[in-house]
ZAMARGU-4260 file (C-alpha; in steps of 0.2 Angstrom, whole numbers, plus 5000, padded with zeros to 4 digits):
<rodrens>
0) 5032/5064/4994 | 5035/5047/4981 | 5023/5039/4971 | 5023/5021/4977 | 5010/5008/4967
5) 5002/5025/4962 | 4999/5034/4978 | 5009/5047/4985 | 5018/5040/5000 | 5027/5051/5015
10) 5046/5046/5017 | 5048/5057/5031 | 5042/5061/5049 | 5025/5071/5051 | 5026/5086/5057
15) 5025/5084/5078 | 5027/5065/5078 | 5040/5059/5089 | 5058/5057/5083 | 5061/5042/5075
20) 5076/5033/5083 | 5090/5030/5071 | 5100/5016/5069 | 5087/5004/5078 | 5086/4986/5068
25) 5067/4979/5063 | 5064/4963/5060 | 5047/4960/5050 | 5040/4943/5051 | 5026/4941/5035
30) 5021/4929/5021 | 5025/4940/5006 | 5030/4939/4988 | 5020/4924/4984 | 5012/4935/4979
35) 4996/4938/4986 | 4984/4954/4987 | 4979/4955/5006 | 4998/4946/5010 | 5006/4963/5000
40) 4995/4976/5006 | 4998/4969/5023 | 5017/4971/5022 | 5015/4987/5014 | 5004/4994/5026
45) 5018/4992/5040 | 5033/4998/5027 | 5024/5015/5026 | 5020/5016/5043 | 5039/5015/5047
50) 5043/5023/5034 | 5035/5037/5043 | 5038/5034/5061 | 5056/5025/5058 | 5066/5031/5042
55) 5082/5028/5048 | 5081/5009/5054 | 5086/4997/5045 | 5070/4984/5042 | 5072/4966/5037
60) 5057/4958/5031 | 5059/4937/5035 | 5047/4930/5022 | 5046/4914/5009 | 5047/4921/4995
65) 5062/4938/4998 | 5067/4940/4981 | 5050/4944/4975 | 5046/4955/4989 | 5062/4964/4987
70) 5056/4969/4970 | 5039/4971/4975 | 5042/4982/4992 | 5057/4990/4985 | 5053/5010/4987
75) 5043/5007/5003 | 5055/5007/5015 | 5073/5015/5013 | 5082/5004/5023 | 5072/4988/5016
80) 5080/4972/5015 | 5073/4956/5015 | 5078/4937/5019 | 5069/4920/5020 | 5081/4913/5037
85) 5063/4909/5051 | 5056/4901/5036 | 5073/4892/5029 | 5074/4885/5050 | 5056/4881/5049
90) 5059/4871/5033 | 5074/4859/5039 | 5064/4855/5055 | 5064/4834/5056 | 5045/4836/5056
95) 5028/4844/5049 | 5023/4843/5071 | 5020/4859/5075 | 5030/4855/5092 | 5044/4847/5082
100) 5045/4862/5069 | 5045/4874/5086 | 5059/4864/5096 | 5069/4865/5080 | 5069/4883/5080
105) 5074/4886/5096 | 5087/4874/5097 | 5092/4881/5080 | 5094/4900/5086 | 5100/4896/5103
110) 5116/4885/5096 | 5117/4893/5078 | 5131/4877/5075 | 5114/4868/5075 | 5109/4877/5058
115) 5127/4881/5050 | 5120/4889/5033 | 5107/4901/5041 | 5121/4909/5053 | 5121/4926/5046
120) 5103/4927/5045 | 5099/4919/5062 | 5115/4933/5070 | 5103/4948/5061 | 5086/4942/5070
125) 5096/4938/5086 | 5103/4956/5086 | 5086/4965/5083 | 5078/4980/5093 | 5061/4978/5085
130) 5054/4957/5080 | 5036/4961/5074 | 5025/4947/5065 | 5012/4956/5055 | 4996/4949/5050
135) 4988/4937/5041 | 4980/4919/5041 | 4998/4910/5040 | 4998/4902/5055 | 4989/4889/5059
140) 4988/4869/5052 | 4987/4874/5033 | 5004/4878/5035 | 5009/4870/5049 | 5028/4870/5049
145) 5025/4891/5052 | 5021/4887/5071 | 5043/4886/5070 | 5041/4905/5066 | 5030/4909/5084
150) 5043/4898/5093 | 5059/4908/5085 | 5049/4928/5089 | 5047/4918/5108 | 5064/4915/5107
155) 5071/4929/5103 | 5060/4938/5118 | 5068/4927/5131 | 5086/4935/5127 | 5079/4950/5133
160) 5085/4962/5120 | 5071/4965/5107 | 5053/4971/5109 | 5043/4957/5102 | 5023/4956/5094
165) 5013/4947/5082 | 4998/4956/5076 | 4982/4955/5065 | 4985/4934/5065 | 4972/4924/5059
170) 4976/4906/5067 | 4965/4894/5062 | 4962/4879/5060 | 4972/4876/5074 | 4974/4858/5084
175) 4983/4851/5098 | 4997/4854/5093 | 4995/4873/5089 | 4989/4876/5105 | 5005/4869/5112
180) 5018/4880/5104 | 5006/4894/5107 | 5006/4892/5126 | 5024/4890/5128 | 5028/4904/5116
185) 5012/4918/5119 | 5017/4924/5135 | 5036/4931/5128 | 5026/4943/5116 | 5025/4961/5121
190) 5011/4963/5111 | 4999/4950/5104 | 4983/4954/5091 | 4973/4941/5081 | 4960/4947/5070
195) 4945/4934/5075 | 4937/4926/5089 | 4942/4908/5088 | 4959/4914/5086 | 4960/4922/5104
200) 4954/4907/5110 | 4971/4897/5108 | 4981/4913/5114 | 4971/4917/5128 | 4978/4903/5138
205) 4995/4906/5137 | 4993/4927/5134 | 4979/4934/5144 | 4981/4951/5137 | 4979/4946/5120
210) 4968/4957/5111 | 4956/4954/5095 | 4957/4970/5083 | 4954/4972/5063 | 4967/4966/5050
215) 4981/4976/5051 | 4977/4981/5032 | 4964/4992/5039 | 4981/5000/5049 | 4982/5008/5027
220) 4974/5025/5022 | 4959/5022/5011 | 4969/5030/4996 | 4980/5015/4998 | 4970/5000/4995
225) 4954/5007/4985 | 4955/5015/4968 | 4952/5031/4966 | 4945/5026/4949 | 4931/5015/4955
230) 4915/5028/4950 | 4920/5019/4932 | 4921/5001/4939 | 4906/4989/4935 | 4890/4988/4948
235) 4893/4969/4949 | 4911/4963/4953 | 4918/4946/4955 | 4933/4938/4967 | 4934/4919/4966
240) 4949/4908/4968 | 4952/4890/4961 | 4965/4887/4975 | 4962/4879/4994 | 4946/4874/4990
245) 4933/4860/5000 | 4921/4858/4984 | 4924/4856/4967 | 4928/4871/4957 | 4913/4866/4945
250) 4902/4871/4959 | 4912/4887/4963 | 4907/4892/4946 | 4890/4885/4947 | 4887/4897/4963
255) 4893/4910/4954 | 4883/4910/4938 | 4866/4905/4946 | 4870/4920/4960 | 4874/4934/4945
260) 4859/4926/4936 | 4848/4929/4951 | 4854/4947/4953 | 4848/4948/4935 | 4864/4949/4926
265) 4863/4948/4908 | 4874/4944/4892 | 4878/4961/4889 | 4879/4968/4905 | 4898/4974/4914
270) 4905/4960/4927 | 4923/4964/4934 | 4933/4951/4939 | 4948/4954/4952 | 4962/4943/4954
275) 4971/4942/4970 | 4983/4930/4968 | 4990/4928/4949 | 4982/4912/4938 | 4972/4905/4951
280) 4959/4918/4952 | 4959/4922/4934 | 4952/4903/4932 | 4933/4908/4935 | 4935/4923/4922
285) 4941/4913/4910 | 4925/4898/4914 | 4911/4913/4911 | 4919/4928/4900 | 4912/4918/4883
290) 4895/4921/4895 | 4898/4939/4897 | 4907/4946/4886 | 4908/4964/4890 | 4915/4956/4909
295) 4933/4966/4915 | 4946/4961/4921 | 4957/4967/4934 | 4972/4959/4937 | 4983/4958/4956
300) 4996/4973/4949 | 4982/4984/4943 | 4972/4982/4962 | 4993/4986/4970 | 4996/5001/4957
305) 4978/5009/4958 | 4969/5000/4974 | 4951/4990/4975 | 4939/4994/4960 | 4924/4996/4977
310) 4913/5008/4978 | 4893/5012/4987 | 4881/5004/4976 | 4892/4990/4970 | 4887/4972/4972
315) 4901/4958/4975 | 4904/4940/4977 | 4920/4935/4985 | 4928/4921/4991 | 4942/4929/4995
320) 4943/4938/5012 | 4951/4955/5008 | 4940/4959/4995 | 4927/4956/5007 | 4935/4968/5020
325) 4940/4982/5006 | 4923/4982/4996 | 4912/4982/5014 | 4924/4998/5021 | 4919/5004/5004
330) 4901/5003/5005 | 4897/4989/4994 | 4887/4975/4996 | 4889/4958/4993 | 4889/4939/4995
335) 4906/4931/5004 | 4906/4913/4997 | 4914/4901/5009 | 4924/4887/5000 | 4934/4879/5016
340) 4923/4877/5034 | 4939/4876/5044 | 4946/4892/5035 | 4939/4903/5025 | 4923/4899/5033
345) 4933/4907/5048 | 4940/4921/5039 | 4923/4928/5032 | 4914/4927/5049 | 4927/4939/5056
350) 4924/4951/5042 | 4904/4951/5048 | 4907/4953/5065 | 4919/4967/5060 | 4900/4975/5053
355) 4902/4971/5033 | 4883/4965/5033 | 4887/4955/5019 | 4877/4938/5015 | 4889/4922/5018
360) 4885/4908/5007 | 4894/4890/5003 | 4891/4883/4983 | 4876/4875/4992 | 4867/4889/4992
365) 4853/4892/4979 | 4852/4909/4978 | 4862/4921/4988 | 4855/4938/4989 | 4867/4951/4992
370) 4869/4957/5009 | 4873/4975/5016 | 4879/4989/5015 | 4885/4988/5034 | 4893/4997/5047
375) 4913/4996/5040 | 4911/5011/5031 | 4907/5021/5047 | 4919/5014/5059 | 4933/5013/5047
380) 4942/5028/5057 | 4938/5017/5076 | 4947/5002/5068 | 4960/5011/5061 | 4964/5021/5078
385) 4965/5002/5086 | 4978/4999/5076 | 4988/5014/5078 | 4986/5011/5096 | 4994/4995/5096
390) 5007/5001/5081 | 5014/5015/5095 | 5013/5002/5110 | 5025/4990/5097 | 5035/5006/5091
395) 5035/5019/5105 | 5027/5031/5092 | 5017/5046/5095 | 4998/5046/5090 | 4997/5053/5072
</rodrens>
């Protein structure tokens, strides 16, 4: 057993599982190393399920940001390497047209002439046994040049070589356009998951056996995203960002202060604040910590070394969405702050149909009351058995 970000981690096959095959090449499509809380633990998740199920492959992880996440991801996997070539192709497309970005792909992989500098990546994914794009809310029109990264996974399914799935996707907004790519490139995937509602919606078309399951972060043991520590951690606990945001951050940290002052927080009394992305969730710490001076702070590398400081009996707000998943699953309450209708707004409602029973509020609200606990922390083990089911139908693994 290592230690990996502070938990001990299994680097080779359980007992009874199936053999892993060797010499099989993995291709992992994600959107690490920016880096992001829910975007690591997501990546990490999958690295120590193969790490498990699939020591001997080789696993290349196709992301934006590869140097990062080499350093980042770099005992997780033993045959771990990483690269950026879908993202470079989407890049260079003519176009921010979903359809445009697609086309370009294709075109790209199918004649690699078309994208001379990206040849030795694109001969890697094109000689792949496993092409898997894990989870996350990176696909969709935020971001819409990703769409290129559905059209190349199609792509590579219609050679006919490699097993092909996206899961946990979180795909809105999504318009026209979207859809388009999505129901020419849907039906290639051996396996297709999206995390909420609206996001089977523009799959469905094109995919009838699409399925909605949890986010594949809920694929991780407990141990691995929720601190051991977090008896010690402060009853109220904070998790707001300054970035993607529909309102002003003035009324973020307007919400935020008339909420804690509601639940009776006082001058004196312990507030944590979690950061899940470096900087730009620190901002709404640094706007009320001369208000609350005894107020802790927990930085993105102390939640990846020691997991989420959630716990029963805690209240939260959160903007962010894998606080809100984590500190439900947890037993904590709370309040999930909505600062985009189109996205976050999206993201949260998925969390409470998942059963967090948390309170969702926008900085309109006057006084948001904390809602929950719910039912997360009692179907943890159903919603983690979903996604081992679909981890075997992608990996040809035996149940654990």
């Amino acid at each position: 057993m290592k230690r990996l970000f502070g938990h001990p981690v299994r680097t080779e096959p359980p007992a009874g599982s199936a053999p892993a095959p060797s010499g099989r090449t993995i291709y992992l499509v994600a959107t690490s190393g920016h880096p992001n809380f829910g975007d690591e633990l997501i990546l990490r998740s999958w690295l120590r399920f193969l790490a498990e199920h699939e020591p001997g492959a080789d696993v290349w992880v196709d992301c934006p940001a590869p140097g990062p996440t080499a350093a980042l991801m770099r005992d997780e996997h033993p045959g771990l390497r990483t690269t950026d070539t879908l993202y470079r192709l989407c890049w260079e497309a003519p176009s921010d047209d979903p359809r445009d970005v697609a086309e370009f792909v294709r075109r790209a992989l199918g004649e690699p002439g078309e994208a001379p500098r990206w040849i030795p990546g694109i001969d890697v994914l094109r000689r792949s046994d496993v092409v898997h794009m894990v989870g996350g809310g990176y696909v969709n029109d935020v971001w819409p040049r990703h769409h290129g990264l559905v059209a190349g996974v199609a792509w590579v399914a219609g050679r006919g070589a490699a097993r092909v799935a996206a899961t946990g996707l979180g795909l809105q907004p999504a318009g026209d356009a979207a859809r388009e790519v999505w129901e020419a490139s849907a039906p290639a995937f051996d396996v297709l998951t999206v995390r909420d509602e609206a996001s089977l919606k523009v799959v469905v078309g094109g995919a009838p056996r699409a399925t909605l399951t949890p986010d594949d972060v809920l694929l991780s043991r407990p141990s691995d995203v929720v601190a051991s520590s977090a008896a010690d951690a402060p009853d109220v606990m904070v998790c707001v960002q300054q970035d993607m945001l529909d309102v002003d951050f003035a009324d973020v940290v307007g919400f935020v202060r008339r909420t804690l002052r509601g639940w009776g927080v006082r001058e004196g009394d312990a507030v944590g604040f979690v950061e899940c992305i470096p900087r730009v969730d620190r901002a709404i710490y640094d706007a009320l910590r001369a208000e609350l001076p005894e107020a802790r702070f927990y930085s993105l590398w102390d939640l990846l070394a020691h997991g989420l400081p959630a716990r029963p009996g805690q209240r939260w707000i959160s903007s962010r969405y894998h606080p809100h998943l984590l500190a439900a699953q947890a037993g904590a309450s709370g309040v999930a702050l909505s600062v985009s209708d189109d996205y976050y707004a999206v993201k949260h409602g998925a969390v409470t149909a998942l059963g967090s029973g948390w309170t969702l509020a926008t900085t309109q609200t006057a006084h948001a009351a904390p809602g929950g606990p719910g039912r997360l922390p009692s179907l943890r083990l159903d919603h983690a058995a979903r996604l081992r089911t679909a981890a075997r139908a992608i990996y040809g693994t035996r149940p654990d």
